[in-house]
N, C-alpha and C positions, 0 to 999 in steps of 0.2 A: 511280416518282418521276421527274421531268422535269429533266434535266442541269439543271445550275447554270452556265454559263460564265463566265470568268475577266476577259475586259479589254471595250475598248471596242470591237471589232471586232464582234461578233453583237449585243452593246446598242445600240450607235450602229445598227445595223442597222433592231431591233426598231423603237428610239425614230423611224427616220424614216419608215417605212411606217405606224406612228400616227399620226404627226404627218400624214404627206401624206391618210391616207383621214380625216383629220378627227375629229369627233366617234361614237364609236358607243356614246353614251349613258351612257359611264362620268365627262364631265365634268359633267354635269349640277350631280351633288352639289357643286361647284366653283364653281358660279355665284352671283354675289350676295356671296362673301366674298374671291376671289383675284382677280377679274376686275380691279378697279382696280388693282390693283397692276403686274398681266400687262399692260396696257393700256399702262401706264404706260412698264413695261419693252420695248414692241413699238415704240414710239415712236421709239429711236434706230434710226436706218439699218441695215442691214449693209452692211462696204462692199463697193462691184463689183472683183470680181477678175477679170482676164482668164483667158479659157482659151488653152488652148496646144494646135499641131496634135496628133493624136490617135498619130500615130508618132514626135513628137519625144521624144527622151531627155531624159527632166528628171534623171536622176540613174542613179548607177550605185552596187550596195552589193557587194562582191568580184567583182566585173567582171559582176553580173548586172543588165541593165536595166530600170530603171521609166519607161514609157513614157507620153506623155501623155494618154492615155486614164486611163487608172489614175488619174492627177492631176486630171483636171478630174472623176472621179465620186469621189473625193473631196472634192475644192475645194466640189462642190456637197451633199453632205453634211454637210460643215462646215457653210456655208454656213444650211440647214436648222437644223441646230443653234443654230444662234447665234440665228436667230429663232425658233425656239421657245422657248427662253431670256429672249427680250428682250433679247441684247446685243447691242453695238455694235463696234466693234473699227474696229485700221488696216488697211487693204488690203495691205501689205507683211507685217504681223503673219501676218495671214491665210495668205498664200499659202506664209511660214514656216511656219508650223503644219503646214499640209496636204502641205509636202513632208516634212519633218521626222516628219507620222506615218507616211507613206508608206515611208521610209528604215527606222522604229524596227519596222515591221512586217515589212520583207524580213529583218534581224537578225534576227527573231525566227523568222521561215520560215526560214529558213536553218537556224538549228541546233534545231529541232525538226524538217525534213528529216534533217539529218543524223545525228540520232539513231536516225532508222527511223520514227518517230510518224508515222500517216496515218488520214484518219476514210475509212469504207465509203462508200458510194452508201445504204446503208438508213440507216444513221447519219446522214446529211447529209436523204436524204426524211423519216425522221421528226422530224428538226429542224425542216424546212419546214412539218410536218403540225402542230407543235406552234404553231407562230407563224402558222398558218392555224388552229388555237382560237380564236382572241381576235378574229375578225370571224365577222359574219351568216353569210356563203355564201362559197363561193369566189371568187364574180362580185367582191365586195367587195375581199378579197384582193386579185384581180386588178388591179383598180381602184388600191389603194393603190402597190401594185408598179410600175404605168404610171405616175403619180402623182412618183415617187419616183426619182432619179438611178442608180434602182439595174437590170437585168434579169434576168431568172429565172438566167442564166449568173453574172454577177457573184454574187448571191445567194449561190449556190451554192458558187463561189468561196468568199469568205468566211467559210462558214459553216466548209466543208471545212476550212479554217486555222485557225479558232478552234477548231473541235471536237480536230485534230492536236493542240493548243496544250494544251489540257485533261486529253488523258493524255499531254500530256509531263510539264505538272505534277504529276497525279495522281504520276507515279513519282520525278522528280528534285528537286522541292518538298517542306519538311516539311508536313504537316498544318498549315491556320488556323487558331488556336484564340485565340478574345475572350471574356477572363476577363465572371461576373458583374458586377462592379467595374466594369468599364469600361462595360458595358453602361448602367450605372444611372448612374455620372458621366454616361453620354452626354445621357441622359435627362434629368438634375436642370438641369445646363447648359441645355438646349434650353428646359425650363418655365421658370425663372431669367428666360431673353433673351426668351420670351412675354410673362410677367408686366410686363416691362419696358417693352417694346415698348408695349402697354396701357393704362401708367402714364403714355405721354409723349406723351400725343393733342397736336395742338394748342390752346391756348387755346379756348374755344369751342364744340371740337370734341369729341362722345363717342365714344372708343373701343370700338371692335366688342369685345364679350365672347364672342371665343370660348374655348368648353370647352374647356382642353386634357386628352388622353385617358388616361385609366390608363395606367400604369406597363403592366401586365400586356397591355393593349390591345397596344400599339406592341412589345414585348420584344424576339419573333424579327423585326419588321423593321429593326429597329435593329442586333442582332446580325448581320445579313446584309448589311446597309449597311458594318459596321463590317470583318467578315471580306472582302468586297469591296475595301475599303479599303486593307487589309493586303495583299491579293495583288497589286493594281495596284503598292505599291511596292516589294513584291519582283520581280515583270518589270521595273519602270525601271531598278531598279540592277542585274535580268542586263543588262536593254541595254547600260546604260550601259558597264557591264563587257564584253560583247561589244564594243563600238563601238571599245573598245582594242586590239583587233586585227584590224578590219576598214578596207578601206580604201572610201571613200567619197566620192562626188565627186558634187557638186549642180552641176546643168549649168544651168539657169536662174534 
């Protein structure tokens, strides 16, 4: 079974090495029903954030520093995100954001270090080996990688932390668990705002009929959507709670 991992650090990862190698045929089936929409949403800008020298200290979290390197390969991650999203955002919002995750993530390294939690070198290669699945060849891979704010160190980096992150959780986290109930609220909700959606073409205009899919169809993605959900806000509020007795200082 292929780990599950926990926040945005190895998602945000996955999502932008996709994003940068393009299509490899899994959007196809996409074409012709989301395209106007995405189109639509691709239209606002993202704004231009400066980068900052690659040694200056953007910030300090208990006197350990994040350095500008760090910040502008996530600034441009962000960045990535936002357009494949199709948002738009403020250039100040922005560069809040991306120090701010920068900051929530040294907290989080921090005391999952200090607990002892650390992922192997086989642990972190076959994480790599697994998110080299999902292209052609390696060549491809490679390509996305080059492609991407990211390089094979940072990668690795990241991966290492997130993977730490996972059996911190694994032992000091209770178990996720998302009742049937909510599963199916999630579900009747989401058919409900389609139907809806449907219903409110414009004058003139015929609304696209799409099928929406069994219950049974979507279950376990929903369920995994949802216990996903539930973990992100249990790390906000350790942060948050760590952040109370961390001291912190954002230098640009």
């Amino acid at each position: 079974m292929k780990k599950k991992l926990t926040i945005f650090l190895v998602s945000m990862l996955t999502a932008v090495l996709l994003a940068a190698c393009g299509s490899n045929g899994n959007n196809a089936a996409n074409e012709g029903n989301g395209n106007k929409e995405a189109e639509q949403g691709q239209e606002q800008q993202t704004p231009e954030v400066e980068e900052v020298d690659p040694e200056k200290v953007v910030a300090k979290v208990n006197g350990q520093e994040i350095k500008g390197q760090e910040y502008n390969n996530m600034l441009q991650q962000t960045q990535m995100m936002m357009m494949q999203f199709g948002q738009g955002g403020d250039a100040e919002a922005m560069k809040d954001q991306t120090l701010n995750t920068l900051i929530d993530q040294e907290i989080l390294s921090q005391e999952v270090s200090d607990k002892g939690y650390e992922a192997s070198e086989k642990e972190i290669e076959d994480y790599i080996n697994e998110i080299k699945e999902g292209y052609e060849s390696e060549e491809k891979f490679e390509e996305a990688l080059e492609a991407s704010p990211l390089t094979m160190d940072t990668l690795k980096a990241q991966i290492s932390e997130e993977l730490a992150l996972q059996k911190y959780m694994e032992k000091e986290f209770p178990e996720t668990k998302v009742s049937d109930e909510q599963v199916k609220e999630y579900y009747d909700q989401a058919k409900q705002q389609s139907e809806a959606q449907q219903a409110e073409a414009p004058e003139g205009e015929e609304a696209p009929q799409n099928e929406f899919p069994e219950f049974a169809e979507v279950e376990d993605q929903i369920r995994g959507q949802l216990e996903q959900e539930e973990v992100q806000q249990k790390l906000q509020a350790l942060v948050e709670d760590l952040k109370k007795d961390s001291e912190i200082e954002k230098l640009i």
